[in-house]
C-alpha positions, 0 to 999 in steps of 0.5 A: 334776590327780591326784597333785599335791600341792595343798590345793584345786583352783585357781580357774584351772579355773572358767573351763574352761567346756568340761571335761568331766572333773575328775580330782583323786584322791591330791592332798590336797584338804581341800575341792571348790569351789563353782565347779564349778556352773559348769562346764557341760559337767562330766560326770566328777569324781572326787576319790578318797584326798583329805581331803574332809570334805563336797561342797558344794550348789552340786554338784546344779546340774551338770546333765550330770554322770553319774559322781561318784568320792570314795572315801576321803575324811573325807564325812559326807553328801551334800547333798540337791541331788544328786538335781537331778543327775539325768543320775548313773548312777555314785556311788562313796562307798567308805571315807567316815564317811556314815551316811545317803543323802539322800532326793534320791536317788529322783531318780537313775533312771538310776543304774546303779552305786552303791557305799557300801561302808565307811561308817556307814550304819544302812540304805538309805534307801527312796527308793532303790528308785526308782533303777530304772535300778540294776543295782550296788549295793554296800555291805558294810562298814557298820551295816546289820543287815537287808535292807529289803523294797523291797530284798529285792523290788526289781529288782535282786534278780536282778542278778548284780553285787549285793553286800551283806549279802544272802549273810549273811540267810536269808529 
């Protein structure tokens, strides 16, 4: 559905029941569906360069998604429902107005990569370090001033593909 100039995903795709993956970047969507819990076997959604302003609750309840893409887009949060999500080991949040992660997202072990870069996040929420599957982790670009410690000692201090504001800290 990408590139198509369309202010919401048609209804028409609910009843796609075996989709597996829901691509709708650069389409000028203003909102995602509720229906999308009903997709059982949804396992990629991506809705990047859209005007989204929030994902809907109804999103923790697509139990084999493992990537979600909603990069540049208007989001100010994300629903406490996502850490039922629990199969995720992808979030890409890029260029959003998000100033908090909710807590939810201690449930997502195995996520691998999460980046939140250019957002208004104040700090990384402490339930994060229990995301131990993650080996990427990026978002320079916000409000945080300091590394918290559960990041400074996490497991993902050694990981190559790191990046944040450590470089700008000294310990």
């Amino acid at each position: 559905l990408s590139q198509n100039p369309m202010s919401q995903i048609p209804d028409v795709v609910s009843e796609l029941h075996r989709l597996s993956i829901l691509r709708a970047d650069s389409c000028q969507l203003t909102c995602i569906p509720d229906w999308l819990a009903f997709l059982p076997d949804l396992t990629v959604f991506s809705v990047t360069n859209n005007s989204i302003d929030s994902v809907p609750e109804s999103l923790g309840r697509c139990q084999k998604l493992s990537k979600i893409h909603v990069d540049k887009n208007q989001i100010f949060s994300l629903p406490h429902t996502i850490g039922n999500c629990e199969t995720l080991t992808e979030v890409t949040l890029t260029k959003n107005k998000v100033s908090m992660l909710p807590a939810s997202f201690g449930n997502l072990t195995r996520l691998e990569d999460l980046r939140v870069s250019y957002n208004h996040l104040e700090e990384l929420a402490p339930e994060i370090s229990r995301c131990t599957s993650l080996t990427r982790l990026r978002f320079p670009h916000n409000n945080i001033k300091d590394m918290p410690l559960y990041v400074k000692f996490a497991s993902l201090w050694n990981v190559p593909t790191y990046m944040g504001i450590v470089d700008k800290l000294l310990f």
